[in-house]
C-alpha angles and dihedrals in degrees: 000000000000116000099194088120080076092071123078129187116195117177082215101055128066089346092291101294118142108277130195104254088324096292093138083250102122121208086241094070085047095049088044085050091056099043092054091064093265103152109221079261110059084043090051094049084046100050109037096181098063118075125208092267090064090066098046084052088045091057094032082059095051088042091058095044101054093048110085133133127263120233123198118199098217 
């Protein structure tokens, strides 16, 4: 079940980059979080307010965005 709900995006808010429930985390500080080595865990005790669901939806989101098609003018 896709989880992408989960992801707001405001133009008020954090410059209108994609957020976590409007919560003014953007996907980006999970995702860096997750780069640097940080389990779901650690990111969860450290941030009380996201539940385990926002990180699934963070990765979901990435997961979408990297994936486009390749044209190739012939």
């Amino acid at each position: 079940m896709s989880e992408l709900h989960r992801i707001t995006v405001d133009p008020l808010q954090c410059g209108g980059r994609p957020c976590v429930r409007s919560l003014r985390i953007r996907v980006k500080d999970v995702l860096d979080l997750l780069a640097a080595g940080a389990s779901r865990e650690e990111i969860l005790e450290d941030y009380p307010m996201l539940e385990a669901a926002d990180v699934a939806a963070v990765l979901e989101f990435a997961a979408r965005q990297s994936d486009h098609p390749i044209l190739r003018v012939a």
